[in-house]
N, CA, C and O atoms as a MOPAC input file, in Angstrom:
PM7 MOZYME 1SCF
protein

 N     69.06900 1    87.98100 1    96.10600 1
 C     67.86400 1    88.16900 1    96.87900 1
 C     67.55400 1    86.86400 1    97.59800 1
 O     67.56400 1    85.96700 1    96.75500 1
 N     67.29300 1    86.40800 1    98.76400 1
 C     67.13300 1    85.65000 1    99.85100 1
 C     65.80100 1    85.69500 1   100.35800 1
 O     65.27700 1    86.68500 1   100.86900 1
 N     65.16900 1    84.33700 1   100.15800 1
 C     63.63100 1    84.39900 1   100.62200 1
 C     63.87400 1    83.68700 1   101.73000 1
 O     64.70000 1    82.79100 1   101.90300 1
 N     62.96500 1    84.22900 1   102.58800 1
 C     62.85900 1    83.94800 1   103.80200 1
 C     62.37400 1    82.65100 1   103.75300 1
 O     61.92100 1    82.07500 1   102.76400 1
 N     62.52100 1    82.14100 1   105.10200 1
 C     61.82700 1    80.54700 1   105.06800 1
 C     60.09600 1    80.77400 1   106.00100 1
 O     60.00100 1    81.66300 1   106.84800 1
 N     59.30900 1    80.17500 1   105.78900 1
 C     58.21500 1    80.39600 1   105.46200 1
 C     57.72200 1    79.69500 1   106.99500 1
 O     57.78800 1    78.47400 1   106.85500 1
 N     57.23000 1    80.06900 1   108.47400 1
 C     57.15900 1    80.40100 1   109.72100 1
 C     56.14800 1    79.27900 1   110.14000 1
 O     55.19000 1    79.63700 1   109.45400 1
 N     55.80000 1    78.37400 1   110.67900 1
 C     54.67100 1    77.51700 1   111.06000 1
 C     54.34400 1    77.61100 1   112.16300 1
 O     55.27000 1    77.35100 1   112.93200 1
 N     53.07500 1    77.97100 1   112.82100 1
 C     52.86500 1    77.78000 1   114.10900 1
 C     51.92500 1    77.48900 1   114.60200 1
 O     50.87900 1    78.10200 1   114.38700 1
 N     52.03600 1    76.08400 1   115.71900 1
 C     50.88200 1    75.53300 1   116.32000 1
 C     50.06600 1    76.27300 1   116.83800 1
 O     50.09500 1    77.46500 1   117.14400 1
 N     49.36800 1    75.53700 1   116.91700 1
 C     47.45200 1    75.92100 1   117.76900 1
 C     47.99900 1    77.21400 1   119.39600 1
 O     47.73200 1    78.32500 1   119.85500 1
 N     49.06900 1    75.74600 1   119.70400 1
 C     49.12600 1    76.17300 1   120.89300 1
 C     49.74900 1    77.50900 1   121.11100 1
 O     49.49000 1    78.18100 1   122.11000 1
 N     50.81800 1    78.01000 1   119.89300 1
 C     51.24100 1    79.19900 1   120.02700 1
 C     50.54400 1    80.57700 1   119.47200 1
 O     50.86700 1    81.74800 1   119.67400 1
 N     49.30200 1    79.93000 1   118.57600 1
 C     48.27600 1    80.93600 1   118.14000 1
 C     47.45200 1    81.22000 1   119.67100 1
 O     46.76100 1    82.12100 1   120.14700 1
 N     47.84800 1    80.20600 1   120.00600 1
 C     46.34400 1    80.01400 1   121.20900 1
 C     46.90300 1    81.24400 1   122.66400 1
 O     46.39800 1    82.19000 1   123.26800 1
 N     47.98400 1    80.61900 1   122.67500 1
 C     48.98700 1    81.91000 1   123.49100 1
 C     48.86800 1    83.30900 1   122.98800 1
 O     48.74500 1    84.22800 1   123.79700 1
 N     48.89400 1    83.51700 1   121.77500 1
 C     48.91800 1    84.83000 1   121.44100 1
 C     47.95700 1    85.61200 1   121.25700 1
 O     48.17700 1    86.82100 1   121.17900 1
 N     46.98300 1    85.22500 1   121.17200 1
 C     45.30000 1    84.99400 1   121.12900 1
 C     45.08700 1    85.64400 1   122.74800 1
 O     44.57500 1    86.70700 1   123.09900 1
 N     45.52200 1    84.86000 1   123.31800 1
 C     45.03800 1    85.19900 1   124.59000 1
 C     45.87600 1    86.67900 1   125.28500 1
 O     45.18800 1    87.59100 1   125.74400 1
 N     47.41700 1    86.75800 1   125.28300 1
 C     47.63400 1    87.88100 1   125.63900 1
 C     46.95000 1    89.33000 1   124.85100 1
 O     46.88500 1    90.47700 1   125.29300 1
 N     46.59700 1    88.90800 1   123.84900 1
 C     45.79500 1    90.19700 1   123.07900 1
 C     44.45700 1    90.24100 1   123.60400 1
 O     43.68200 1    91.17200 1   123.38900 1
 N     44.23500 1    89.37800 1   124.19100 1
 C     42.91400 1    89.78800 1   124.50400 1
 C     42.90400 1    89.97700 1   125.97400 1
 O     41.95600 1    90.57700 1   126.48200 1
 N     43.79900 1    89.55400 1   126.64800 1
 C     44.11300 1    90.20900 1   127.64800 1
 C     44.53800 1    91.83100 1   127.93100 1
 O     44.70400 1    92.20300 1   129.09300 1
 N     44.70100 1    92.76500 1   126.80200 1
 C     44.95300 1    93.80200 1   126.60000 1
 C     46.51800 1    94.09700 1   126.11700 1
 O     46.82700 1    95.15300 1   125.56600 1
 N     47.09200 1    93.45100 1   126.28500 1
 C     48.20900 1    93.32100 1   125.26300 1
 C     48.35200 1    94.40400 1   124.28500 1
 O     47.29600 1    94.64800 1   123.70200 1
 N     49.67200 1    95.35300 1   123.82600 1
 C     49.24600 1    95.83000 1   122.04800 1
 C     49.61500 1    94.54100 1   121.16600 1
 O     50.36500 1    93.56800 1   121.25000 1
 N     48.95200 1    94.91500 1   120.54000 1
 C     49.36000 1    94.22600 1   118.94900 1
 C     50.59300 1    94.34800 1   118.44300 1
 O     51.29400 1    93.40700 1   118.07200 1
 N     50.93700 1    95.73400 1   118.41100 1
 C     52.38600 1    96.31300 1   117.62200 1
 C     53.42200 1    95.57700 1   118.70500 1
 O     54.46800 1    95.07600 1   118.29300 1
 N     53.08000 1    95.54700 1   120.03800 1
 C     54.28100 1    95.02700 1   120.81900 1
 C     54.42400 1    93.03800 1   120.35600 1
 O     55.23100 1    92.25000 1   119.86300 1
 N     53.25800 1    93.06500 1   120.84200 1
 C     53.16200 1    91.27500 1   120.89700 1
 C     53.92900 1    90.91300 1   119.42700 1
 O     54.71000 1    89.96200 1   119.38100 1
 N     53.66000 1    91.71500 1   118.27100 1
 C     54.14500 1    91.27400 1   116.86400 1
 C     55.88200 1    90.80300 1   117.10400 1
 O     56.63600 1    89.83500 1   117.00200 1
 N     55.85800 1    92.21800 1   117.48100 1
 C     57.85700 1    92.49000 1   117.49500 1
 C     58.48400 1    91.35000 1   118.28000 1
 O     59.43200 1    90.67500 1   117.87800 1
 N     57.81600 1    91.19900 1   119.51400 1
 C     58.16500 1    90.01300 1   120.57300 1
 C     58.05800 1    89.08500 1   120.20000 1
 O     59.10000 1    88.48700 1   120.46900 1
 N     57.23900 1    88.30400 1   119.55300 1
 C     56.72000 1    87.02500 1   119.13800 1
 C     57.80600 1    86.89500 1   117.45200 1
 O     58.42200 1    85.89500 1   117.08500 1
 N     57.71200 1    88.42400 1   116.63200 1
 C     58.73100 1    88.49500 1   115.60300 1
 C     57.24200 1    87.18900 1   114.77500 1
 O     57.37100 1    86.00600 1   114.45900 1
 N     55.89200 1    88.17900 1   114.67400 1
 C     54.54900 1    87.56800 1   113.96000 1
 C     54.35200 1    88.76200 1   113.21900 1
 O     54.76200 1    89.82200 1   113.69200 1
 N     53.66200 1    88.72300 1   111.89600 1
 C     52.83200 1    89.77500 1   111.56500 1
 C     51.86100 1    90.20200 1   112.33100 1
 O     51.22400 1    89.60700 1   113.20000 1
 N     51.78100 1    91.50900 1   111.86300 1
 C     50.12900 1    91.61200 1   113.42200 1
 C     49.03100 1    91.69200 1   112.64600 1
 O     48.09000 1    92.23200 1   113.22800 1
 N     48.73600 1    91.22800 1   111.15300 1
 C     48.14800 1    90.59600 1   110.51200 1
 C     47.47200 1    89.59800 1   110.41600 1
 O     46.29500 1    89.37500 1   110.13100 1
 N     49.03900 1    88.51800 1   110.90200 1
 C     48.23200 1    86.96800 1   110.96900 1
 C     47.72400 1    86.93200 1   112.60100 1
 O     46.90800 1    86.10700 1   113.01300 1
 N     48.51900 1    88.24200 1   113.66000 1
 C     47.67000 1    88.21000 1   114.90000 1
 C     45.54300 1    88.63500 1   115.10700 1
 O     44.67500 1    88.42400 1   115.95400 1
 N     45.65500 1    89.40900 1   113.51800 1
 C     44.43800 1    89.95900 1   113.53800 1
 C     43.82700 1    89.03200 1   112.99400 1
 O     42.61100 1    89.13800 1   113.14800 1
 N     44.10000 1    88.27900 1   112.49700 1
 C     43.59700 1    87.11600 1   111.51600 1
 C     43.16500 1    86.00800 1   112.40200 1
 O     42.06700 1    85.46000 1   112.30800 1
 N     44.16900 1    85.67500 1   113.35200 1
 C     43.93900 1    84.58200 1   114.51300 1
 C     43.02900 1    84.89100 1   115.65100 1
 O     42.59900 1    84.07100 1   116.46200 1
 N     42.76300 1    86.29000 1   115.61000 1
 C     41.98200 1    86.53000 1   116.55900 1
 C     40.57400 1    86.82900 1   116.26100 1
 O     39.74400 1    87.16400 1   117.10600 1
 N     40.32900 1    86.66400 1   114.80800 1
 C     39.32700 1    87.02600 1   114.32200 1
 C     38.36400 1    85.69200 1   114.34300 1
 O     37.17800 1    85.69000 1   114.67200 1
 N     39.28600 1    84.34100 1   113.83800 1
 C     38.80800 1    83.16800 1   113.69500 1
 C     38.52400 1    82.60300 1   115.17700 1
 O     37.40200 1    82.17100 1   115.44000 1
 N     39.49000 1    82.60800 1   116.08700 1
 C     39.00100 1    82.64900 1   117.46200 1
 C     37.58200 1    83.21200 1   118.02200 1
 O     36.92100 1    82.47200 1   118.75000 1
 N     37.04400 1    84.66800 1   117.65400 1
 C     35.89300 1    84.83400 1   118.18700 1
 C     34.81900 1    84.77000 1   117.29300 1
 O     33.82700 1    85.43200 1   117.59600 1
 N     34.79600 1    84.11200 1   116.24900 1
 C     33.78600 1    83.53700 1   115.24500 1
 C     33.81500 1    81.88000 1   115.38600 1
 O     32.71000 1    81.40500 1   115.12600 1
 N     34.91400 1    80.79400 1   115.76900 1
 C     34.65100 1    79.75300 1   116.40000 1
 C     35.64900 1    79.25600 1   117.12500 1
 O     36.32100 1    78.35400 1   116.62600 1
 N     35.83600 1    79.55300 1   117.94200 1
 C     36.31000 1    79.05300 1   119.13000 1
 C     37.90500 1    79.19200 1   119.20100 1
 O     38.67300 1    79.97100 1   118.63800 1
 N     38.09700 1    78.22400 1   120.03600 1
 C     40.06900 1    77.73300 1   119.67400 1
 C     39.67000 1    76.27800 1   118.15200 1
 O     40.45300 1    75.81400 1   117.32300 1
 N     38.64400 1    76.07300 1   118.30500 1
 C     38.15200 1    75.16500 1   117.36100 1
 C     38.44700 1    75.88400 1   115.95600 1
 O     39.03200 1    75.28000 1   115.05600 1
 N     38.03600 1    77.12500 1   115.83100 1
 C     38.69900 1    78.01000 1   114.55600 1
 C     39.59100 1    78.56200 1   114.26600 1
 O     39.74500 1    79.28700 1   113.28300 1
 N     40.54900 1    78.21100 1   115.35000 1
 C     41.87300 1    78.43600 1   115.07800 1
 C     42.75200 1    77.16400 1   114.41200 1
 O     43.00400 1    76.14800 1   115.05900 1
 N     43.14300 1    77.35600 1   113.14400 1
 C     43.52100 1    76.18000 1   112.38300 1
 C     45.02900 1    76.26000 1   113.38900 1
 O     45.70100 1    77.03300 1   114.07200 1
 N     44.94400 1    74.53100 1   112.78500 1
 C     46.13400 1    74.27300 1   113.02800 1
 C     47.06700 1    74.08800 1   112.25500 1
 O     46.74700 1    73.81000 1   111.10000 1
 N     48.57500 1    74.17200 1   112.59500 1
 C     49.55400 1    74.30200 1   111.83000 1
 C     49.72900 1    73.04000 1   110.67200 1
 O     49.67800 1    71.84000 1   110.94300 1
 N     49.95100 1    73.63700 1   109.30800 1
 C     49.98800 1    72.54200 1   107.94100 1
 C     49.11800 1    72.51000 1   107.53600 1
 O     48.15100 1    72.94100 1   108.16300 1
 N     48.98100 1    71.98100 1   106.25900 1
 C     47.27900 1    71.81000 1   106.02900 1
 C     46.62800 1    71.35600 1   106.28000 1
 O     46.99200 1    70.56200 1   107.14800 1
 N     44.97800 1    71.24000 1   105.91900 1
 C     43.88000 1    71.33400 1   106.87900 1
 C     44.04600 1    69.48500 1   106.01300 1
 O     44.64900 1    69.17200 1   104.98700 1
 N     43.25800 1    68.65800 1   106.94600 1
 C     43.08500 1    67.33100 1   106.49100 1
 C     41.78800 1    67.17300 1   105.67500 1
 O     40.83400 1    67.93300 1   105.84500 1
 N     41.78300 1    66.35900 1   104.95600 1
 C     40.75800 1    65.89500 1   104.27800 1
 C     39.27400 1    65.42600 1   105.37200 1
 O     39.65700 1    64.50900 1   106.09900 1
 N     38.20700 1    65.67800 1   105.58600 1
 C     37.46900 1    64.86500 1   106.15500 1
 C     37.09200 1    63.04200 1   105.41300 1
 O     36.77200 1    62.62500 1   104.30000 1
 N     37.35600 1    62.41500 1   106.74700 1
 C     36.74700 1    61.32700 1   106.65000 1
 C     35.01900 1    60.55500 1   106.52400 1
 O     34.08000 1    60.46800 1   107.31600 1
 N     35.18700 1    60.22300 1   105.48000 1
 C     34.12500 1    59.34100 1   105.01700 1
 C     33.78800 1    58.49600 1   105.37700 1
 O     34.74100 1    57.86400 1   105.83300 1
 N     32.68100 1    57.86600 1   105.51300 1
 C     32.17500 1    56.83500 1   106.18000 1
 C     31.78200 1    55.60800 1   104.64300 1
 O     31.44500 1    55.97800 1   103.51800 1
 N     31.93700 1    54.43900 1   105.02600 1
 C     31.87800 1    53.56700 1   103.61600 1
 C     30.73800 1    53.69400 1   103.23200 1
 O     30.47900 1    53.76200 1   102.03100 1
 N     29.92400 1    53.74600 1   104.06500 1
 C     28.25300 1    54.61500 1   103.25300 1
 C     28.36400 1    55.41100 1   102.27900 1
 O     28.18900 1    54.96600 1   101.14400 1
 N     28.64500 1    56.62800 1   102.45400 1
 C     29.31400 1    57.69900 1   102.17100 1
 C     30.10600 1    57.69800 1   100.63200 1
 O     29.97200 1    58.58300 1    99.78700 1
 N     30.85100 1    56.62800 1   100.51700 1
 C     31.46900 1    56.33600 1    99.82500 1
 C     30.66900 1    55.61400 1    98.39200 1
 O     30.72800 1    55.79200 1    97.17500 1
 N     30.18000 1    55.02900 1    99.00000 1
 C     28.84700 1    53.44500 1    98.29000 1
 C     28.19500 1    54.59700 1    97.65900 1
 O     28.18900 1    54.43800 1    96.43900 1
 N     27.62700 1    55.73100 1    98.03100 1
 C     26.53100 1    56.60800 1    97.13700 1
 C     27.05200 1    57.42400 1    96.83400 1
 O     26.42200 1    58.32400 1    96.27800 1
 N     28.55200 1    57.56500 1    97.04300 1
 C     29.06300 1    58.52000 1    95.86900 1
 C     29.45500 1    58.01800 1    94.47700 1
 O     29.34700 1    58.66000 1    93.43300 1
 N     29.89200 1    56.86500 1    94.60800 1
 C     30.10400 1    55.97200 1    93.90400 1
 C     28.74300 1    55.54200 1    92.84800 1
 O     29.03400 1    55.34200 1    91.66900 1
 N     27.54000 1    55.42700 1    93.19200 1
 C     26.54400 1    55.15600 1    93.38600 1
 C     26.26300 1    56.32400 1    92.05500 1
 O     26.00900 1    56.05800 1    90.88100 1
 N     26.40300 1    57.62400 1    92.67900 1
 C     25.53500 1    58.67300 1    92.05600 1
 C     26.65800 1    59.00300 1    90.87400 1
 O     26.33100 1    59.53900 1    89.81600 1
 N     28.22600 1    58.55900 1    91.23400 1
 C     28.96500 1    59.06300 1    90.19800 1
 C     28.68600 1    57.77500 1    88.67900 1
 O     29.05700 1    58.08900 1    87.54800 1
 N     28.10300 1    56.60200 1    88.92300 1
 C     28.12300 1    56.21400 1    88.16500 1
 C     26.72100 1    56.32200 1    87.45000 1
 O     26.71100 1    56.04000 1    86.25200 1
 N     25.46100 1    56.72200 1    88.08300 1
 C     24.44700 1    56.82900 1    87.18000 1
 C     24.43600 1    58.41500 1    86.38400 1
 O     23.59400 1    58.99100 1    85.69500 1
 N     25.74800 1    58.75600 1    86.84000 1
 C     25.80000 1    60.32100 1    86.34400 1
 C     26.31400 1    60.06000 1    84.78900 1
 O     25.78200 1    60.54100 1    83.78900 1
 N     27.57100 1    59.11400 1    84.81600 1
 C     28.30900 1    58.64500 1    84.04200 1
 C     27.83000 1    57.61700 1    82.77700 1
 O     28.46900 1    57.43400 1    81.74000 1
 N     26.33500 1    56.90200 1    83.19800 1
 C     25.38800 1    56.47800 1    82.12100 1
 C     24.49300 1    57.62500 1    81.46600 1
 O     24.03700 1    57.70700 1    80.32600 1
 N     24.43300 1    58.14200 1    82.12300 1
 C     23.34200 1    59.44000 1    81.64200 1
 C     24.67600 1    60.24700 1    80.67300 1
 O     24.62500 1    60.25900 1    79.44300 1
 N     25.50800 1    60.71200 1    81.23900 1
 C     26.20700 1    61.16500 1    79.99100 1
 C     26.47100 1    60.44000 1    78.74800 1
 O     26.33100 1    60.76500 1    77.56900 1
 N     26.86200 1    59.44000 1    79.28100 1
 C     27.34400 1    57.81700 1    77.50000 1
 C     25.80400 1    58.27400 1    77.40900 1
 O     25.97200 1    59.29400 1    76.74000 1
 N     24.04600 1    58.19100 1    77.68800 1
 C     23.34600 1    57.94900 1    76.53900 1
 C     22.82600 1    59.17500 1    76.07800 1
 O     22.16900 1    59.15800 1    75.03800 1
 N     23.01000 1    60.23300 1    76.67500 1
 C     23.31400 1    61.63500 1    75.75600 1
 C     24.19300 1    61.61800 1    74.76000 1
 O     23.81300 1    62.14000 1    73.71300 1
 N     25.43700 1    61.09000 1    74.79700 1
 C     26.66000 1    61.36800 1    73.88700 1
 C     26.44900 1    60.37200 1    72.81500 1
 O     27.14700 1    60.49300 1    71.80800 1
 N     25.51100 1    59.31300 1    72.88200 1
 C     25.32400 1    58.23700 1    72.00100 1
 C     23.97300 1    58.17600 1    71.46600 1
 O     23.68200 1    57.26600 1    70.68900 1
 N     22.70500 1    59.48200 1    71.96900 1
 C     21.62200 1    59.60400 1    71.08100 1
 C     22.34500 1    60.80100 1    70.19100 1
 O     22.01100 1    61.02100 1    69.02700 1
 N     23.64800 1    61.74400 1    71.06200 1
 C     24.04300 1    63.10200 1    70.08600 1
 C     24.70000 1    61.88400 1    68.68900 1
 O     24.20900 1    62.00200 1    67.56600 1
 N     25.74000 1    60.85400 1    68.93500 1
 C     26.27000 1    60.43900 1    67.70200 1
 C     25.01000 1    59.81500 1    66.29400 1
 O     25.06100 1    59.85800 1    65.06400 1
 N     23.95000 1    59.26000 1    67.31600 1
 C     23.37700 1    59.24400 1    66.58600 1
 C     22.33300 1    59.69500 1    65.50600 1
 O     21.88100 1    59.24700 1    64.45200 1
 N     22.15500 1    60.96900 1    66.41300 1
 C     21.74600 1    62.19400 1    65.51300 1
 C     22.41300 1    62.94100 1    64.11400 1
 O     21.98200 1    63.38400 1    63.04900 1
 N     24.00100 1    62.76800 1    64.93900 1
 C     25.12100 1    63.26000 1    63.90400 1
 C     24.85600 1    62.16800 1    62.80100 1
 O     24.70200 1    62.42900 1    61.60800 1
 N     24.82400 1    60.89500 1    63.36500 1
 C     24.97200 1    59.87200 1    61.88200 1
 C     24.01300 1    60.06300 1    61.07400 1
 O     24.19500 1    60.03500 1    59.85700 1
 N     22.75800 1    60.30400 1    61.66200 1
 C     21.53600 1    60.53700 1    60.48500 1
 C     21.58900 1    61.82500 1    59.40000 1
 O     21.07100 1    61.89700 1    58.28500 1
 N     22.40000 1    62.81600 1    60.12600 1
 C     22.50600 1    64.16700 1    59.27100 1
 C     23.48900 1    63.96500 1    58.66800 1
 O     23.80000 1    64.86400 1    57.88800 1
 N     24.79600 1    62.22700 1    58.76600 1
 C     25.80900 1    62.60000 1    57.91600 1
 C     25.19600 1    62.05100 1    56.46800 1
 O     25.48500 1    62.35300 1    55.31000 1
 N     24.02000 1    60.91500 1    57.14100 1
 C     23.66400 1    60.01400 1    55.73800 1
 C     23.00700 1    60.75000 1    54.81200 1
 O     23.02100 1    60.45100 1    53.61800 1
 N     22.15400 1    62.14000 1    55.46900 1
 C     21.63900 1    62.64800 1    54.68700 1
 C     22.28600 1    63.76300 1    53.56400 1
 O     22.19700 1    63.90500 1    52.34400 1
 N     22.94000 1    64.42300 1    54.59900 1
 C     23.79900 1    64.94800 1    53.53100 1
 C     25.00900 1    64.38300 1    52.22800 1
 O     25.59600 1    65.01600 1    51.35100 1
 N     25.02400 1    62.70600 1    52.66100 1
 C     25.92900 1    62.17600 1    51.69100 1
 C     24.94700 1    61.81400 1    50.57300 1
 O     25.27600 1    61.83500 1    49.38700 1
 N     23.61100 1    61.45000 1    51.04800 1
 C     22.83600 1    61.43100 1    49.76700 1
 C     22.48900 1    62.40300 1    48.97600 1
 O     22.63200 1    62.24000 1    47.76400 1
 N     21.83100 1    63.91700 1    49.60600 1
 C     21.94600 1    65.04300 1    48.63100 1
 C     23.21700 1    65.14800 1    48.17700 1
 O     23.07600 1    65.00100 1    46.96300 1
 N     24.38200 1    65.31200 1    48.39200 1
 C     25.66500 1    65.62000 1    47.61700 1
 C     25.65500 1    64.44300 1    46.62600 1
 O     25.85000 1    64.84900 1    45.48000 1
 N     25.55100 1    63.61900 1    46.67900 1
 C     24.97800 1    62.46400 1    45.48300 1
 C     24.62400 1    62.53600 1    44.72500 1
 O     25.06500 1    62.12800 1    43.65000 1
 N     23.12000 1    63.40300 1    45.06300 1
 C     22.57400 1    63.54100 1    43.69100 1
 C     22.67700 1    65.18200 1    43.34800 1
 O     21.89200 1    65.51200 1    42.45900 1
 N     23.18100 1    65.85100 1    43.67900 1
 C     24.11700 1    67.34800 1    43.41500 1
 C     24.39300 1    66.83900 1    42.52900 1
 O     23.79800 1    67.09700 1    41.48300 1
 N     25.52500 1    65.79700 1    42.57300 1
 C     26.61000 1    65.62200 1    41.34900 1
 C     26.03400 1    64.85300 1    40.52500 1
 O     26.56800 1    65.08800 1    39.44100 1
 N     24.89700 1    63.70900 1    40.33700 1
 C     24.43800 1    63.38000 1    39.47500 1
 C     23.68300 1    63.90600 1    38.80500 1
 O     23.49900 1    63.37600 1    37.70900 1
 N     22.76300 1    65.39200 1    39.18600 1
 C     22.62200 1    66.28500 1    38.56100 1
 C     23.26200 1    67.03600 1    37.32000 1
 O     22.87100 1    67.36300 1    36.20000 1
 N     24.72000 1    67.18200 1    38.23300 1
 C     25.55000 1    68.07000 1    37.15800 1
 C     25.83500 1    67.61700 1    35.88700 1
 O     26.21700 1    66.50100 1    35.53500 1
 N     25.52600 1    68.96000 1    35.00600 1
 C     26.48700 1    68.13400 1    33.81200 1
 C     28.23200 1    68.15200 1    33.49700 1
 O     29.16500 1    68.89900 1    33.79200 1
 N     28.11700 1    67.29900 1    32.98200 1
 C     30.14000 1    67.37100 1    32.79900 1
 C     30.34600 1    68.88500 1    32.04800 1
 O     29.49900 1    69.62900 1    31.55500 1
 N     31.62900 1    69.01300 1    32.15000 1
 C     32.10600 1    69.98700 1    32.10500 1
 C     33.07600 1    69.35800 1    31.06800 1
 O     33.59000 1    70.36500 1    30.58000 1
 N     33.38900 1    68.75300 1    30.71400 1
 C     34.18700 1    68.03800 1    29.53900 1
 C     33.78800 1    66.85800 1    28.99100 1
 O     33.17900 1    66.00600 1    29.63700 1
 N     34.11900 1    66.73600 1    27.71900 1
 C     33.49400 1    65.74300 1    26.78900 1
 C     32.78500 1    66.46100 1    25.59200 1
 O     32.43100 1    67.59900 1    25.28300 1
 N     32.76900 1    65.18500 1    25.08200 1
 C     32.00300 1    65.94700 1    23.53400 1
 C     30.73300 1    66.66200 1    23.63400 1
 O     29.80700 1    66.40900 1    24.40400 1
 N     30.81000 1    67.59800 1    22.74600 1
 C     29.38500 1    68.35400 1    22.73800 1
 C     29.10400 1    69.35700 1    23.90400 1
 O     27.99400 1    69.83100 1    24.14600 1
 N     30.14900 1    69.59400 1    24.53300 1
 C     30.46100 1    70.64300 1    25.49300 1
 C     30.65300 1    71.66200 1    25.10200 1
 O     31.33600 1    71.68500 1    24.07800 1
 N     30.20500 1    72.96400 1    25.63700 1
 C     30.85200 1    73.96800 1    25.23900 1
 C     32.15900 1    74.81800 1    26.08000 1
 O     32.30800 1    74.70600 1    27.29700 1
 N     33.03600 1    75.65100 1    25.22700 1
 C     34.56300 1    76.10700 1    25.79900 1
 C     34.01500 1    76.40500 1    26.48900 1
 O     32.81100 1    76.43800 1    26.23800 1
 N     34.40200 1    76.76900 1    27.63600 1
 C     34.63200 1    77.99700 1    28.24600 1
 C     35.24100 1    79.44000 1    27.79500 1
 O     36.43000 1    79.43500 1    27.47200 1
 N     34.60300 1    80.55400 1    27.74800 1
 C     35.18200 1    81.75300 1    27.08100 1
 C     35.82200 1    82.67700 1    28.29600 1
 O     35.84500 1    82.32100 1    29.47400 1
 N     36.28100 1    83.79200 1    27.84500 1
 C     37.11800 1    84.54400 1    28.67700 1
 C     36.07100 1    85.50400 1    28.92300 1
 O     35.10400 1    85.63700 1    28.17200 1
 N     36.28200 1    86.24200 1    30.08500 1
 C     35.67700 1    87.14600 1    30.45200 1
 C     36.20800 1    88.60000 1    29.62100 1
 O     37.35500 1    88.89200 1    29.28200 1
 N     34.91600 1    89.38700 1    29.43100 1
 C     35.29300 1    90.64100 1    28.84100 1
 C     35.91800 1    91.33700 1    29.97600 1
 O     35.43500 1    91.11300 1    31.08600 1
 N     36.76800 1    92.02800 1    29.89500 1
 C     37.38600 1    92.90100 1    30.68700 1
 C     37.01800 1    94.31200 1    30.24800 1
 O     37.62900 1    94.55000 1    29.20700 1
 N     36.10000 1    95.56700 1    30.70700 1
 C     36.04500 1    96.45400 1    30.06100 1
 C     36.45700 1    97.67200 1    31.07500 1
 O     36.49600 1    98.83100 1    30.66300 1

């Protein structure tokens, strides 16, 4: 099985094809001729009259927009007071945890200093259970 190789095409040849369809053109013809889906023709012509030749992407992927160092300074800015606010959430939560560990190490403390032994003198056996 043989995959096809995968078709790229500029602005300028969306922009061509764009236009004979809307010149009255068919679709089914322009596809076969051009050897386009008339899919990505319906697709290109759709983005065309919702924004412009401006919404007609261009071929590859779309670029990142550029930032301005402003831009940058208060992202930076907001990513780091985001990043203190989490450390002193995560460090009043540890310290919450530590108070509930001390407490529970002291009741289990005196749990067991409660208990009595279970061996040693003056203990009693343990007996078997009746089975009836």
């Amino acid at each position: 099985m043989s995959k096809r190789k995968r078709r790229i095409f500029s602005r300028e040849f969306k922009l061509s094809a764009i236009e004979r369809m809307l010149g009255g053109e068919s679709t089914k013809a322009l596809a076969r001729e051009l050897r386009v889906d008339p899919k990505h023709l319906h697709k290109w012509c759709h983005r065309f009259r919702i924004g412009g030749a401006e919404g007609v992407r261009q071929a590859g992927r779309p670029r990142k927009p550029v930032e301005s160092e402003e831009e940058r300074a208060k992202s930076r800015t907001a990513d780091l007071a985001s990043a203190r606010k989490y450390a002193a959430e995560l460090e009043s939560k540890i310290g919450q945890q530590q108070v509930e560990l001390d407490f529970f190490r002291q009741a289990l403390r005196r749990v067991r200093e409660a208990r009595q032994p279970s061996d040693g003198p003056g203990v009693t056996a343990s007996t078997r259970s009746s089975k009836r």
